[in-house]
N, C-alpha and C positions, 0 to 999 in steps of 0.2 A: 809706540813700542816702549815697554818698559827698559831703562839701563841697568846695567850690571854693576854699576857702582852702589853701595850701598852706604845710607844718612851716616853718618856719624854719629847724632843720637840715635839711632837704631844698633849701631855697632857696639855704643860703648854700652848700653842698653844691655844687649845679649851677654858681652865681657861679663858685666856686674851683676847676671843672674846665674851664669856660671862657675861665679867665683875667679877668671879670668884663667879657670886649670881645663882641661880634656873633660867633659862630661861623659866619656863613656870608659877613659880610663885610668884619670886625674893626674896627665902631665901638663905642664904649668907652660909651653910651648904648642898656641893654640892656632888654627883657623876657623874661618867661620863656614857654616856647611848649610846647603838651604832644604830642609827635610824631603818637603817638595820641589824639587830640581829648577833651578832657574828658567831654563831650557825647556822643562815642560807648562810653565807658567808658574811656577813656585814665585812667593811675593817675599820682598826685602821686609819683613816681620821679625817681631819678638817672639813669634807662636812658631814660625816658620825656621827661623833659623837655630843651630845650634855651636858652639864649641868643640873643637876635635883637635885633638894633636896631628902631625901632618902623619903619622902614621896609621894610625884609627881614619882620620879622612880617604887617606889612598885607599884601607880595606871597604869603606863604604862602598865609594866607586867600583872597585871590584867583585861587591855583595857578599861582604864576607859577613859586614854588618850592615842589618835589613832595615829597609825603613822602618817594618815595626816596631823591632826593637828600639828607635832612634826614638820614634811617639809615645813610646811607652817611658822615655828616659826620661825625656825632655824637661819635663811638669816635678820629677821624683828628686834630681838631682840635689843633693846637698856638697854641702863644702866637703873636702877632704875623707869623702863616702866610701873611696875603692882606694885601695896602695896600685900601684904601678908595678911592673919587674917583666925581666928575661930571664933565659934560659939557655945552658950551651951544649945542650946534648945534640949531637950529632950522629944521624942514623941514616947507615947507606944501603942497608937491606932491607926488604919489608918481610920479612917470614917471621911470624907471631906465633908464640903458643901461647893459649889464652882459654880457658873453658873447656879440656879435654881435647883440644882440636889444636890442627896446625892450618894456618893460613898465609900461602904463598901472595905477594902482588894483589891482596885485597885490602884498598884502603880507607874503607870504614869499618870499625870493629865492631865498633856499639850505633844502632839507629832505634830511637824513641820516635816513633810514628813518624810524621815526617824531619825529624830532626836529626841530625850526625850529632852522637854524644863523645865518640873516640874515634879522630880519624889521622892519618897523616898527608901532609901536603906536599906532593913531590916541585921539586925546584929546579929550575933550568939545567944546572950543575949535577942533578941524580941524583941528591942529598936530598932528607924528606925534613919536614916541620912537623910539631904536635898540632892538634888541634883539640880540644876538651871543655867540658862544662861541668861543674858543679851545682846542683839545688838542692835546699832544704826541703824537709817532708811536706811544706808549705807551699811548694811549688817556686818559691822565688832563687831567681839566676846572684847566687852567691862568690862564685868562682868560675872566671873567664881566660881560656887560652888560644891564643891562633899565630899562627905562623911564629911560635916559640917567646911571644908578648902575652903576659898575663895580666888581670887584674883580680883580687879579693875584695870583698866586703865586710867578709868578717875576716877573725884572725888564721892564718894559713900556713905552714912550713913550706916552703919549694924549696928542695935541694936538687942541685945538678953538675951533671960533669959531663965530658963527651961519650961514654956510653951509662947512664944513669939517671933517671929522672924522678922525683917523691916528692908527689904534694901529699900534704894533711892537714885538714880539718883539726885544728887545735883542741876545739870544745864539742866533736862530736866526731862518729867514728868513720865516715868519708875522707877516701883515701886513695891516689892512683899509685902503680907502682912499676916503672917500667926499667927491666934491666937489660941490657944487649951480653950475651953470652956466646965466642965463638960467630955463626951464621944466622942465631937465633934470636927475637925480639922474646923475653917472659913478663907478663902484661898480669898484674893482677890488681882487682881495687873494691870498692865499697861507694855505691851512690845511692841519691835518691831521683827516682824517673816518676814524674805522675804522682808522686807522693808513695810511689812503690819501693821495697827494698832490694836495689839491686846487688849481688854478691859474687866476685867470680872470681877465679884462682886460674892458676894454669892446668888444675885438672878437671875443674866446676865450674858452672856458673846457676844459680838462682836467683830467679825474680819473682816478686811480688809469692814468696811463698811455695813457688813451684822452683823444682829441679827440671833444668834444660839442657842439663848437659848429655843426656844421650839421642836429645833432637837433635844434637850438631856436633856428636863424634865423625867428624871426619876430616880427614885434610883434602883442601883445596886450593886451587893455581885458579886467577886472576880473576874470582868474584867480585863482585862491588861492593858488597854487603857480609861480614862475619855473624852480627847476632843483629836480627831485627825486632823489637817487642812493641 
């Protein structure tokens, strides 16, 4: 039976391919994470294991980030590749207007095929989290947010306060914009899905060239899904 202790040159190994920071969202306070689960056979590897700050680690274990994404990291990582940051907005209502429409207790806004692109995470307390992604027209995952921890790859604005949240794309025109008004979440931004142009406002939303916003004029109480493309 294989031990749970792991080489020392196997450890310091990993450290030194990592840069000894977070490989998924480059804080410099790390553990080691085995891509393939100890538990399920995963081996004490250079291939196998990776670098995570103890925050990034808990979200693994709780699937927030997917093995895939961890295999797909693993080989790519460079030094000092993503900034780090939070966020202290604070939201205790979910009623969104976003696209022409009002959405009660539905907490996915945005879904790209099977992926959540804008969603909130409700917390023990009844207080919710951001959850968000940004990609280039290229398809690559540029900008990372979950439970109100981000990271960038390229240059990024986040500004925030307890009812206000704005990120932007410095060098191009992706952008989320969420402001709490009264009982109200107003949600508007600019991405790219699929290499598609997404664009929505509080009274619109267009994708990949079409208008959708009178597929989903309407308000709704405790959907799962707001706009699914």
């Amino acid at each position: 039976m294989s031990k749970r202790y792991i080489p020392q040159r196997i450890s310091k190994a990993v450290q030194e391919k990592h840069f000894f920071e977070c490989a998924w969202c480059g804080t410099i306070i790390t553990d080691r994470h085995h891509i393939e689960e100890f538990s399920d056979g995963g081996k004490h590897s250079i291939e196998n294991l990776i670098l995570l700050c103890p925050n990034c680690h808990r979200q693994t274990h709780q699937g927030q980030i997917s093995k895939k994404e961890l295999l797909e990291r693993v080989n790519l990582h460079k030094q000092g590749d993503r900034i780090s940051g939070s966020i202290f907005l604070q939201v205790t209502k979910r009623k969104v207007i976003t696209g022409g429409s009002t959405f009660i207790d539905t907490p996915i806004i945005v879904k790209y095929q099977e992926e959540n692109i804008i969603e909130f995470q409700k917390l023990k307390n009844g207080k919710y989290t951001i959850k968000t992604k940004f990609y280039d027209i290229n398809g690559r995952l540029i900008f990372w947010m979950n439970s109100n921890r981000y990271w960038s790859a390229v240059p990024f604005i986040v500004e925030s306060e307890r009812s206000y949240l704005f990120i932007k794309n410095r060098c191009n025109p992706q952008y989320l914009s969420i402001e709490m008004e009264n009982d109200a979440i107003k949600m508007q931004g600019i991405n790219f899905l699929g290499g598609n142009f997404l664009h929505f406002t509080k009274d619109s939303i267009k994708f990949a060239g079409m208008d959708y916003s009178m597929n989903f004029k309407v308000s709704t109480i405790g959907g799962l899904v707001a706009f699914k493309f």
